[in-house]
N, C-alpha and C positions, 0 to 999 in steps of 0.2 A: 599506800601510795605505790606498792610495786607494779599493778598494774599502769598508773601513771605514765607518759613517755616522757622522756627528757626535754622534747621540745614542747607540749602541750605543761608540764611542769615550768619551765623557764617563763611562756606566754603569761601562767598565770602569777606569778610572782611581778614581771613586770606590769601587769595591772595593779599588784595590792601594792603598786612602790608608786605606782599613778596617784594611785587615790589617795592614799595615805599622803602626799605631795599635797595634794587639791584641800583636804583638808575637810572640813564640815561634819565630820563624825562625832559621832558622844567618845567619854573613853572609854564605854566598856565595847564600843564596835571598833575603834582605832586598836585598842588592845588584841580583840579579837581578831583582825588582819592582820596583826603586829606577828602576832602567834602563829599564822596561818603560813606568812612569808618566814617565817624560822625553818618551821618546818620542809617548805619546800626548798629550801637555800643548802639545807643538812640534804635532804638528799637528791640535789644535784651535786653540790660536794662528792657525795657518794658514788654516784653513778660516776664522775669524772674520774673519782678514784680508782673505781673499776674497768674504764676504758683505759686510763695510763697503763693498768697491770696488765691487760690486756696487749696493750702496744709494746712493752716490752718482754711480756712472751714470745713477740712474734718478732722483736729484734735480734733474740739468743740467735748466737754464733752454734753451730755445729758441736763443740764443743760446752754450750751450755754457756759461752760467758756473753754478756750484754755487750754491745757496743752502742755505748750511748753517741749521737746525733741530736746536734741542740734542735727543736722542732722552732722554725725561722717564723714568724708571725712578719703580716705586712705593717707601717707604722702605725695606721689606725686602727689594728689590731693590738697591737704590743701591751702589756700592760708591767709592770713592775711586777718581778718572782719575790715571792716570800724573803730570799735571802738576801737580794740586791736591795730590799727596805729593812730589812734587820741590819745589814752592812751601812749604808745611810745614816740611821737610829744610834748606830754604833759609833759613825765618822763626827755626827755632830755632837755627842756626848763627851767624848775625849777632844773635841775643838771648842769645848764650854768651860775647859778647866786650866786651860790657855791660855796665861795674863800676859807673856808676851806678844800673840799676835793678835788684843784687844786694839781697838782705838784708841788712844789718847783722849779725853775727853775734852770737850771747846775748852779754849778759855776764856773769859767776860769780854777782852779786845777782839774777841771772833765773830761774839755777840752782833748780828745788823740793827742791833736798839739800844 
C-alpha cells in the first residue's frame, strides 16, 4: 500500500463501508472487505501519523521547542479528540457511582394508572 495515495486509499475504504452498509454479500466476501477496510484505515492512520510529525517539525521554534497551536476544524468538520471521549468515558463513570445525585424513584401515587 505505500504506493497507494491517501486520498485514492480514503475513496476506497469509503466504498468497502458502502457496500458493506448495502449488504447482500456471502460472509466469506463481507469478511474479505471487512479485512480489506482494516487494512486501509491502519494505514491512513499512518499516513495521518506521519503528516502530524511532519507538522510539528515544521512548528519548532528556533530553539527546537514546539509551540503547540490547537489546529481550529469548522463545525462540520470537528470531531471528538481521543482525549475529550476518554474524559467523557471518565465523567460518566464516576457520575454512575453517585447515589446522591440519582433520582428518587416514582412512587405508586405518581403512577398515571
Amino acid at each position: 500500500m505505500a504506493t497507494l495515495s491517501f486520498e485514492k486509499a480514503l475513496e476506497d475504504l469509503e466504498k468497502i463501508v458502502e457496500k458493506l452498509e448495502k449488504g447482500g454479500f456471502s460472509l466469506s466476501e463481507s469478511l474479505a472487505l471487512f479485512e480489506k477496510g482494516v487494512k486501509l484505515a491502519r494505514f491512513l492512520r499512518e499516513e495521518l501519523e506521519k503528516a502530524e510529525k511532519k507538522v510539528e517539525i515544521l512548528l519548532k521554534d528556533e530553539k527546537g521547542e514546539v509551540k503547540e497551536k490547537p489546529f481550529e476544524l469548522g463545525k462540520e468538520e470537528a470531531a471528538p479528540s481521543e482525549e475529550k471521549k476518554e474524559e467523557e468515558e471518565e465523567e460518566e463513570s464516576s457520575d454512575s457511582g453517585k447515589d446522591e445525585e440519582s433520582p428518587e424513584p416514582e412512587k405508586d401515587e405518581d403512577l398515571p394508572f
